[in-house]
C-alpha positions as CSV (number, residue, x, y, z in Angstrom):
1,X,-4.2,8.5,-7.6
2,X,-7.7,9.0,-9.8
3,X,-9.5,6.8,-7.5
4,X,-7.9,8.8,-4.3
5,X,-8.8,12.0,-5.7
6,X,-12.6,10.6,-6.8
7,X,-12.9,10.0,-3.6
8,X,-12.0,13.9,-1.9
9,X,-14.9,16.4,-2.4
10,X,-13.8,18.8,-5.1
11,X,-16.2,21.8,-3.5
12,X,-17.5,22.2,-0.2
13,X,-20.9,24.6,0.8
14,X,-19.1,27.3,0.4
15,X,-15.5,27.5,-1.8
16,X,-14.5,25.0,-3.7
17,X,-11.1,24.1,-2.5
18,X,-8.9,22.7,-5.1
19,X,-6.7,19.5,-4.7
20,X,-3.0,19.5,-4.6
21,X,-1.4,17.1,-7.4
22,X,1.9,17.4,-5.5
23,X,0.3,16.2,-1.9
24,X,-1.6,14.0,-3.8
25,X,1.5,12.4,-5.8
26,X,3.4,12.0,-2.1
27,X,0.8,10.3,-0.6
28,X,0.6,8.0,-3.4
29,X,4.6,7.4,-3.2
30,X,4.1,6.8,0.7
31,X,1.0,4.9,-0.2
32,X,2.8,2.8,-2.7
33,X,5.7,2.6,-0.4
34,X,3.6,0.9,2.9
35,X,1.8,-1.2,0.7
36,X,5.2,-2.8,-0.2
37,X,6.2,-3.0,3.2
38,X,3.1,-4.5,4.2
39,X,1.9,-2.2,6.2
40,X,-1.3,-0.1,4.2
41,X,-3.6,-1.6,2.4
42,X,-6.3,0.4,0.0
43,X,-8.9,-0.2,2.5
44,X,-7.0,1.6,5.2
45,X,-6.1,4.7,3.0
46,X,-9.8,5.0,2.2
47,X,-10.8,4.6,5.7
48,X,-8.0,7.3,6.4
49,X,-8.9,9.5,3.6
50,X,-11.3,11.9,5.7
51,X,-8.6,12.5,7.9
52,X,-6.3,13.1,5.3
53,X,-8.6,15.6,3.2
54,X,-7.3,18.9,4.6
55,X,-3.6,17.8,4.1
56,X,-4.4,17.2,0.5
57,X,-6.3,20.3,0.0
58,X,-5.4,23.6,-0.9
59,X,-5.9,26.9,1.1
60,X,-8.8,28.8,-0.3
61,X,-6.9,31.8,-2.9
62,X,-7.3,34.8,-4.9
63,X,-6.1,34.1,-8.1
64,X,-7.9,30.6,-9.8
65,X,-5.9,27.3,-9.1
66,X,-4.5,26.7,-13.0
67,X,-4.8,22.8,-12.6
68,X,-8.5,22.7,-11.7
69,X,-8.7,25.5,-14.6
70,X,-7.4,22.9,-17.1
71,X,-9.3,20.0,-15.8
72,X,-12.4,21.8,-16.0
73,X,-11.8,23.0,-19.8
74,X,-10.5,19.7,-21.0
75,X,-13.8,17.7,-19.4
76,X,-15.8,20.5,-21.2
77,X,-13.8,20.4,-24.9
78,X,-14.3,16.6,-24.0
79,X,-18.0,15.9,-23.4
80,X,-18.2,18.3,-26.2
81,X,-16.2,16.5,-28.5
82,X,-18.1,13.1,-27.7
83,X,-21.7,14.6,-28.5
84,X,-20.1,16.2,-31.9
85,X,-19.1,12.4,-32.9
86,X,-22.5,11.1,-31.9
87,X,-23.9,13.7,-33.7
88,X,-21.7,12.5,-36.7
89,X,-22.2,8.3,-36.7
C-alpha cells in the first residue's frame, strides 16, 4: 500500500486533497484478492492507478484531515531526529 500511495499526488495546483487509508486498505484487499486469482498483476494496478485516483481521494474539507496531520508531524519530528544524531556521531 506505500508504493500505491507513492504513486497518488498528495497535492494538486490548488488543494491538497488528502488520501483515504480506508479506500486505500480496500483496494489493497481487492488488489491482493485478484492477484491470487490471477487476474491483476502490479503492472495493471499502476496502469489503472490514474483512473482510480479520485476514488481514493478525499473530498476537499474544512476541518484538516488528522491522518495527513500526523504523517506530516512524524516525517518532521523524524528528519529532525536523524540530523540531531548526525549532529551527535
Amino acid at each position: 500500500m506505500a508504493e500505491i500511495r507513492a504513486y497518488l499526488p498528495t497535492g494538486a495546483l490548488t488543494v491538497p486533497r488528502p488520501v483515504s487509508s480506508w479506500f486505500l486498505t480496500g483496494l489493497g484487499l481487492d488488489t491482493l484478492r485478484q492477484q491470487v486469482q490471477g487476474t491483476w498483476s502490479q503492472a495493471r494496478l499502476r496502469v489503472g492507478l490514474p483512473r482510480l485516483r479520485r476514488f481514493l481521494m478525499l473530498t476537499p474539507r474544512r476541518r484538516e484531515h488528522q491522518e495527513t496531520a500526523v504523517r506530516a508531524w512524524l516525517t518532521g519530528h523524524a528528519s529532525a531526529w536523524s540530523s540531531r544524531e548526525q549532529k551527535a556521531a
